[in-house]
C-alpha positions in Angstrom: 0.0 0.0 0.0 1.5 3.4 -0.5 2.2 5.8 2.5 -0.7 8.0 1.5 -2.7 5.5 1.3 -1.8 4.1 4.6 -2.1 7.6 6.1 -5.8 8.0 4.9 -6.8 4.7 6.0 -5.2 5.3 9.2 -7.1 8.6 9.3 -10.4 7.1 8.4 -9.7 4.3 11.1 -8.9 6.8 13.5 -11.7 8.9 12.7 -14.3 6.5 12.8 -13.6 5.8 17.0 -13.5 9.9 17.4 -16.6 10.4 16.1 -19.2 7.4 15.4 -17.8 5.3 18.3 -21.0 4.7 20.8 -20.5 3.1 24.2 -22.8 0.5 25.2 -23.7 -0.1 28.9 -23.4 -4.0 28.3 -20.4 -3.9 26.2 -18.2 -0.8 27.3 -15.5 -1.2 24.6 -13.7 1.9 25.9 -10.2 0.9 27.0 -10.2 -0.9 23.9 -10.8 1.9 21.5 -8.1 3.9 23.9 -5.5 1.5 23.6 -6.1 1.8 20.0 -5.7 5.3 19.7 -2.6 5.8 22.2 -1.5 3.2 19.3 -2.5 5.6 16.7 -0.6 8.4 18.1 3.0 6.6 17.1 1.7 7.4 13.6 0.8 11.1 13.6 3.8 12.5 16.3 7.3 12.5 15.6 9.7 11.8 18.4 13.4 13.7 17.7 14.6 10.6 19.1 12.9 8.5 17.4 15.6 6.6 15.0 17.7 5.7 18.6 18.1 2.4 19.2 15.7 0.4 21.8 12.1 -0.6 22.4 9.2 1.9 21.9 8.1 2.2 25.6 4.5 3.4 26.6 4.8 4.3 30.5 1.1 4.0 32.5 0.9 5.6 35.7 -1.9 4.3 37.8 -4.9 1.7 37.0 -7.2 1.2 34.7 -8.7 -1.5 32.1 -6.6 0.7 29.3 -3.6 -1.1 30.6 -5.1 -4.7 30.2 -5.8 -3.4 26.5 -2.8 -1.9 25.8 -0.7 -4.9 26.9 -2.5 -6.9 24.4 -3.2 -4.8 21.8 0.8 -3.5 21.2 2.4 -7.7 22.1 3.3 -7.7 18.0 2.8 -4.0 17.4 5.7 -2.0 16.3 6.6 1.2 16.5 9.5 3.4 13.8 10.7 -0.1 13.3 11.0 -0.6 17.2 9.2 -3.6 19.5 6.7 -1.4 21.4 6.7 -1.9 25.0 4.4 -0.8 28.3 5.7 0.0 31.0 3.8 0.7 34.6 5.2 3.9 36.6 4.1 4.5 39.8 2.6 8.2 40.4 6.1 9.3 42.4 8.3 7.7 40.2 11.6 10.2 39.8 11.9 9.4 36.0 9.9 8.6 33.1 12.1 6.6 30.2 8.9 6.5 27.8 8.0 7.9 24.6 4.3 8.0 25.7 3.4 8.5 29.2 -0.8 7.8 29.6 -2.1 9.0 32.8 -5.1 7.0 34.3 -8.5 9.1 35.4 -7.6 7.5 38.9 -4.0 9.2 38.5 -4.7 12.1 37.2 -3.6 14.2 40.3 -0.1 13.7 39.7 -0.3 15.6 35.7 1.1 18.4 36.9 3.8 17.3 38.6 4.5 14.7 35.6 4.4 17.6 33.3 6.9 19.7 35.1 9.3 16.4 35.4 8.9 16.0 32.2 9.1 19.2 30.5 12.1 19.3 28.8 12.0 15.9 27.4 10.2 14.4 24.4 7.4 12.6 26.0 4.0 12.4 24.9 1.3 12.9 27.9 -1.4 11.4 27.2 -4.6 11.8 30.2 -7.8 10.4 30.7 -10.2 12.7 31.3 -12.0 15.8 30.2 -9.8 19.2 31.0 -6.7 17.2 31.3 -4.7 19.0 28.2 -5.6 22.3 29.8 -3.7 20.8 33.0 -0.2 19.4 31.3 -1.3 16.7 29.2 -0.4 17.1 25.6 -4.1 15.3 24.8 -6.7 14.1 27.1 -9.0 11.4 25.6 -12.8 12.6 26.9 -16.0 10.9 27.0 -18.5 13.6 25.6 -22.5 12.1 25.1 -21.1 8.7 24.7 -18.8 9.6 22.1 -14.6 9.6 22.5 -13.3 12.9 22.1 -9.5 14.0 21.9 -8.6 17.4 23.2 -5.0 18.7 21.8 -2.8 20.9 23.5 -0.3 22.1 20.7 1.7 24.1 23.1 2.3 21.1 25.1 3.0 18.5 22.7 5.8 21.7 20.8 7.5 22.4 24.6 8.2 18.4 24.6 9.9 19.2 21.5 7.5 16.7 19.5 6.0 17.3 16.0 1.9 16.6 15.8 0.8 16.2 12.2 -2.2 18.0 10.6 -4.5 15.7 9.8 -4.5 14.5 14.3 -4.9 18.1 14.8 -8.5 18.3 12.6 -9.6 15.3 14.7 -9.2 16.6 17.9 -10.3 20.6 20.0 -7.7 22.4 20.3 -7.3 23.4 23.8 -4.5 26.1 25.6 
């Protein structure tokens, strides 16, 4: 398939759990669709050190069924060539070696803290929860009338010296 190709039907794929993605009381296939997107992500942001040798690590601080997914979801997934790995972090940890660093709802009072520690390295903070980007993440996935919604902080993701392309920016509210 050729890379535009592959980048549209990423888009469309993409697309499709942003906006006509319900979630159904006896089937809550959440976690799922955010492992999926997290995923995603490695295909619309570009690291600076992203042609280093090692694994692609995805750091999690704190629990949630999104972990679960994610473990299963990335086992043969790969990443700029790279073996993509999670990683669990607790909320005091004093360093975060990750390329994407997803902070659970239940963990969410730590952002700001992680967002400090983090600051001047390329990390990708990635938050559950409404309001989240306008607190340190970079996005914040957010359920909306049963629909998944991705809030952007461009500002964020640029001070972790990370490049977001276009086509995630038009799926997503910007936030500041």
């Amino acid at each position: 398939m050729k890379p535009t190709c592959v980048r549209i039907t990423l888009l469309l794929f993409l697309s499709g759990f942003l906006t006509g993605t319900h979630l159904h009381a006896q089937a809550n296939p959440i976690y799922q669709i955010e492992a999926n997107i997290v995923y995603h992500f490695t295909k619309y942001i570009n690291w600076p050190d992203q042609d280093q040798p090692g694994d692609f690590v995805i750091g999690v601080i704190g629990n949630s069924p999104a972990y679960d997914e994610m473990m299963k979801l990335m086992d043969t997934r790969m990443a700029y060539g790279k073996r993509i790995t999670i990683k669990k972090f607790p909320a005091n940890s004093a360093g975060f070696t990750c390329q994407i660093l997803f902070i659970t709802e239940e963990a969410r009072a730590c952002l700001k803290r992680v967002a400090g520690e983090t600051a001047a390295l390329p990390v990708l903070i990635v938050s559950e929860g409404a309001g989240q980007a306008r607190k340190g993440a970079s996005i914040d996935l957010a359920l909306s009338d049963e629909h998944l919604k991705l809030e952007i902080n461009k500002t964020n993701i640029e001070r972790h010296k990370l490049e977001i392309a276009s086509e995630l920016l038009e799926l997503g509210t910007i936030v500041n």
